[in-house]
N, C-alpha and C positions, 0 to 999 in steps of 0.2 A: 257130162250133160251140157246141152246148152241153156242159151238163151230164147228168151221169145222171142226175138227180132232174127234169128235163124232160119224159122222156123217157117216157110210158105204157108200161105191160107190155104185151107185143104189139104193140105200135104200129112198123110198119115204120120203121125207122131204120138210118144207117150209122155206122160206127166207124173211128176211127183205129187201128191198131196199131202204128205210131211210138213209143210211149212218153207221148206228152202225153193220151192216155186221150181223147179229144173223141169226141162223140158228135154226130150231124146228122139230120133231120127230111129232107132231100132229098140225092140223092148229089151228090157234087164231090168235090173234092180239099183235103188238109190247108191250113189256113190259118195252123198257130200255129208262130211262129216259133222257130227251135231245136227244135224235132219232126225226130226223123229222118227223116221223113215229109213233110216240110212240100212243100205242091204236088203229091203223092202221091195217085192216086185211095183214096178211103174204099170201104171195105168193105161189104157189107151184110149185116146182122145179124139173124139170124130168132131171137132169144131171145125167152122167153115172162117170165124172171124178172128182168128190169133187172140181169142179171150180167152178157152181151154174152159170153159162153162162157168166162170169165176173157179174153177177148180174143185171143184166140187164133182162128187162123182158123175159119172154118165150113168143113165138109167136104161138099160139098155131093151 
């Protein structure tokens, strides 16, 4: 996973909401170890402003 500074504004991307904040270019599942999350499908994130909605889910 990355980072948020990776990550383009608009640029489809998916998120952890685990707690380890990870951010991904393609979906899968949490890879960082001690994430609540970890193995856990990622999210997908339609933010325009590289905040990811405070991380909180999107309501779709």
């Amino acid at each position: 996973m990355n980072t948020n500074n990776e990550i383009k504004k608009g640029e489809e991307h998916y998120i952890c909401l685990g707690g380890c904040r990870g951010v991904s270019k393609v979906p899968g599942v949490c890879q960082t170890e001690g994430c609540a999350n970890h193995n856990h499908e990622l999210v997908r994130c339609y933010c325009t402003d590289g905040l990811h909605n405070d991380f909180k889910p999107v309501q779709k």
